[in-house]
N, C-alpha and C positions, 0 to 999 in steps of 0.2 A: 475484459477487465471487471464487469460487474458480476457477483458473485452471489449463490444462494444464499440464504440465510438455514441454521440449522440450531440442533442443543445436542450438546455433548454430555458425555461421561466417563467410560469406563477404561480411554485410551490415556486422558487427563491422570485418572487417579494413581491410573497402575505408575507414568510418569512420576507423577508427584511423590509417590513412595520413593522410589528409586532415588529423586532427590533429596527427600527429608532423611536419608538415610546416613546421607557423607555431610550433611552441613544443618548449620544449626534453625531452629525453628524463626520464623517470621516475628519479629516484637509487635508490630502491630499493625493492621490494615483499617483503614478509613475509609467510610464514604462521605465525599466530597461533591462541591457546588462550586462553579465560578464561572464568572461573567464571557461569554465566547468571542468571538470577532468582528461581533455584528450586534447593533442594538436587539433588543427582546430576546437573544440565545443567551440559555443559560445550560452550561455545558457539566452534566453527572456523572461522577466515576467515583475510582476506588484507588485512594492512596496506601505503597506499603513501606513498611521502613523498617530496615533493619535492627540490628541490637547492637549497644553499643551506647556512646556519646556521640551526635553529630559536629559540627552539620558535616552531612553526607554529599557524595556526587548524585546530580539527579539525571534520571530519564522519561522522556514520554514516549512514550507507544501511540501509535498512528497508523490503524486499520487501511485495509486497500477501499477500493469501489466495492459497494454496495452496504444494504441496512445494516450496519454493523452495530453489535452491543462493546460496550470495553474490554469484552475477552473476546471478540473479535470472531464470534459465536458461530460455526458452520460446520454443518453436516455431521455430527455427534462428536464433534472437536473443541475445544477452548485456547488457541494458540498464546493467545497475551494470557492469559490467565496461566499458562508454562513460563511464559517468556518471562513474566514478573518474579513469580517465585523465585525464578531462577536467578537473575538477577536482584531480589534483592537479599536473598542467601550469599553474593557476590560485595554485598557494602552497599547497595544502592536505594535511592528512592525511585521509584517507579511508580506513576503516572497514567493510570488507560483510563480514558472518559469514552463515554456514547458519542457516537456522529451525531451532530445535528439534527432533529427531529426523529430522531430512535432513543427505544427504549424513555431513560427516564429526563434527555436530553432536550429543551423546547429549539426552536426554529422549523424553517422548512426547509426539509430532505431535497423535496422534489427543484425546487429552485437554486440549489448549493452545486457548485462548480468547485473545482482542485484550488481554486484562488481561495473560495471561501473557506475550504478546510485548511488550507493553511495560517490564514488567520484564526480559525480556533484551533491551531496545534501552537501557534506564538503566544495566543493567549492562557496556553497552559503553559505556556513556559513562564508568562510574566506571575501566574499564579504563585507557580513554583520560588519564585524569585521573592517570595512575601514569606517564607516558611524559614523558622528560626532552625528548623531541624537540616535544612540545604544550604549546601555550599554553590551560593549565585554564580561562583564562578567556572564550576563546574556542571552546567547544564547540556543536557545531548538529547537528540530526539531518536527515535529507532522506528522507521517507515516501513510498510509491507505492502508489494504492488505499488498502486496509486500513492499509499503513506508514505514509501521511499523519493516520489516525485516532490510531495509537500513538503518532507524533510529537508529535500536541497534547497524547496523555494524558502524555506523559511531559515536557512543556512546563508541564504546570497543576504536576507533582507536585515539578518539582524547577525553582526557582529560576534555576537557575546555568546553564541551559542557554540560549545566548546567539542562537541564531535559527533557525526550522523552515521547510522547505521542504516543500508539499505539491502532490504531482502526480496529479491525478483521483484527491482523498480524497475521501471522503463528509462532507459538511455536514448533510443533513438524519437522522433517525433511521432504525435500520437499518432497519423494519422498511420505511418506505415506499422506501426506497432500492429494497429487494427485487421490492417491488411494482412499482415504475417498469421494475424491470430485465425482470422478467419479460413486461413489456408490449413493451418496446422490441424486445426478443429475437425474443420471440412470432411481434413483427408482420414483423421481418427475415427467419424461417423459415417464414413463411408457416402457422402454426399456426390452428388453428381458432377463432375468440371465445372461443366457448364454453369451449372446453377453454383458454385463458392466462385468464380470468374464474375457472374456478374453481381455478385454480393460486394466483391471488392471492387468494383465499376463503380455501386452505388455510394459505396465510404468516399471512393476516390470524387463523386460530383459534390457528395458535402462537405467536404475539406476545400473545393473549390468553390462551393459558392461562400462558406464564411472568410475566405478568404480576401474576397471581395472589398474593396473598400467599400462601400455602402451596404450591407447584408441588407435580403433581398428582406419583406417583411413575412413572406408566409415562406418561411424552409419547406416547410413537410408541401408543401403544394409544388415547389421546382423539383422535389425529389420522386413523388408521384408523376411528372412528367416526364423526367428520365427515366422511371422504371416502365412507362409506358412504351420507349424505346426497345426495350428488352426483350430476351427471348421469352415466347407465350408460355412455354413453362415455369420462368422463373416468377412473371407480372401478376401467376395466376397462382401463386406459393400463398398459404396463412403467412410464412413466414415473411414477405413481404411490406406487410403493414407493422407488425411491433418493430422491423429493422427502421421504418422511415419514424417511427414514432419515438425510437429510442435515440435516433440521428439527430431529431430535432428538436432536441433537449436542451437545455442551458450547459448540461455539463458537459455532451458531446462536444458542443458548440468549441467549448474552452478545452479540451482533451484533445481536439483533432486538431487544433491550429497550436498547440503548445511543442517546445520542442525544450526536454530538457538541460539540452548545452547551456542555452541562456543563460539559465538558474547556475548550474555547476562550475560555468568559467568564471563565476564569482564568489565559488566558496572555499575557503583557506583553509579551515578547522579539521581534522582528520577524518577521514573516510573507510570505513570496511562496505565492501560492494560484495553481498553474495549471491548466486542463482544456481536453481537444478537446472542440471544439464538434461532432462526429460522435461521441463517448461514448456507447457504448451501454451499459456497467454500468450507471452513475452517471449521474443528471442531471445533465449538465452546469453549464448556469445553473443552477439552483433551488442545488447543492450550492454554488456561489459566492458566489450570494447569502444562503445562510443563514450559511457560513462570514464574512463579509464583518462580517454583521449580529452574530453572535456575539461579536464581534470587537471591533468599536463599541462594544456593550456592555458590554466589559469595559473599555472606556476604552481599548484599543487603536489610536495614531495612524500606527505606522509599517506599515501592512500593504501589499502590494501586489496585485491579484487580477486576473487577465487569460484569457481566453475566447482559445483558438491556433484559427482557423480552420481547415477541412476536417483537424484532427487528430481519432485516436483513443483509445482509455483512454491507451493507450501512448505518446501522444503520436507516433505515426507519420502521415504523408500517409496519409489513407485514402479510399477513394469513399463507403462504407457505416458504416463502422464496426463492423462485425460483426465476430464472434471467428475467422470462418472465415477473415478475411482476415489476420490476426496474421501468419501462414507464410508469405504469400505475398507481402508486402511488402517489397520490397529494404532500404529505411532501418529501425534498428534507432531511432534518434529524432532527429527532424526537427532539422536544423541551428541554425533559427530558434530553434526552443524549448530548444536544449541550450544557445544563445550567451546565453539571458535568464537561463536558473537560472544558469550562469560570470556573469555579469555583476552581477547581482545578488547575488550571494556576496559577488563581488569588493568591491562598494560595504557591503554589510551585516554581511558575517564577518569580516573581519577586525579 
């Protein structure tokens, strides 16, 4: 789930021509400041708003795991920076600030868990809710990866939030998310059984020890125990140390004992659920149909949930779906899939 960081160009631009083409230019873009979820964060981005009289329907954008900037910056790509044009060429205001302790954004990165980003995605909602140019009662968040998880949480927690957009979010619990991921990975880099078997051995003992009722106080020292268990190829991997390091994180901590149903069998507001069907994070299907099923359950009728062909997490044209190919992919996201999220807005947000 956590992902490089990069700077884009020239897949954005050729993009963005292609849109300035059929619709009309941006009235105006802002850089903005507002208070985040948490004492001392103070959350930076970039407001755009259409032409026109408002008030407008609004959206926030809500990056996956990892440093992210407001255009959600990786590997010579600018996704929110598509997303938004796109969208506010559609009627909308549109919303992307820096994760917490990135870019020009204060707090700490390294301490922030999926709870805490949700509270700074609520907190740009209430921003939003103070703008004479927005229609308060029209606010929606639009999640990507991890952002798709915060979306629902901050869907269960506040009422008024009037419809979530989720792009290859996780539906099933983190921990087997991780386990799948690391399978799928695995098998893409040609790793050894052995060694992705006992990779997912070692997720599976830290989803069991914070599961604990008392967490034990040093994780990374029970997990070095049990890898000590291990076969002497795997104990004796670099790879090894940054996986117990990165297990015994605050945000792991909270990502592998989270389980998105929670969140979603209490959100009413309308739903589009999309994933590539090449997703190598995420299950694709299995997370669709748990999200679908969540969903159901809560008595949810308006959802919509669609499987984009030969896409990846990214929702780009991919052959593999691998992370190695992110860079080397010309389209920043697939035309198809950007005209169903505009489209669907179109009919659901406003």
């Amino acid at each position: 789930m956590r992902h490089a960081k990069y700077d884009p160009l020239f897949p954005v631009i050729a993009l963005m021509l292609m849109l300035t083409a059929s619709r009309p230019a941006v009235a105006r873009s802002e850089n903005i400041a507002f208070p985040g979820g948490a004492g001392g964060v103070t959350l930076a981005g970039t407001l755009t708003e259409p032409r026109g009289s408002g008030p407008f329907p609004a959206i926030v954008l809500v990056p996956g795991s990892g440093h992210y900037d407001r255009d959600e910056t990786i590997l010579g790509h600018k996704p929110f920076l598509v997303i938004a044009s796109t969208l506010t060429r559609r009627g909308f205001v549109v919303l992307r600030y820096d994760k917490r302790g990135n870019h020009r954004s204060t707090g700490s990165y390294a301490r922030a868990t999926t709870d805490d980003f949700a509270s700074d995605a609520l907190a740009a909602v209430r921003f939003l809710e103070t703008r004479r140019d927005v229609n308060r009662s029209r606010i929606g968040i639009l999640g990507q990866s991890e952002g798709g998880l915060v979306a629902s949480i901050c869907a269960a927690r506040n009422a008024r939030i009037a419809f979530i957009v989720l792009l290859g979010s996780p539906g099933l619990p983190g921990d087997k998310v991780l386990i799948w991921q690391t399978q799928a990975l695995g098998d893409l880099a040609g790793e050894p059984p052995g060694m992705i078997a006992e990779g997912q051995d070692l997720i599976r003992c830290a989803a069991t020890i914070y599961s604990w009722p008392i967490a034990r106080p040093d994780v990374s020292a029970c997990l070095w125990a049990h890898a000590a268990t291990s076969a002497q190829e795997f104990r004796r991997s670099p790879q090894v140390a940054a996986w117990i390091k990165m297990l015994s994180s605050p945000w792991y901590r909270c990502f592998l004992t989270c389980d998105p149903a929670t969140s979603l069998r209490r959100v009413r507001c309308p739903v589009l659920a999309l994933a590539g069907s090449l997703d190598k994070q995420v299950p694709p299907r299995e997370d669709l149909d748990a999200i679908a099923a969540a969903l159901k359950a809560a008595g949810n009728t308006d959802v919509t949930v669609a499987l984009m062909p030969g896409l990846n997490h990214f929702l780009q044209p991919a052959k593999t779906g691998g992370t190695d190919e992110y860079g080397k992919i010309a389209t920043t996201i697939d035309p198809v899939a950007l005209a169903k999220i505009g489209e669907w807005l179109e009919a659901h947000g406003r």
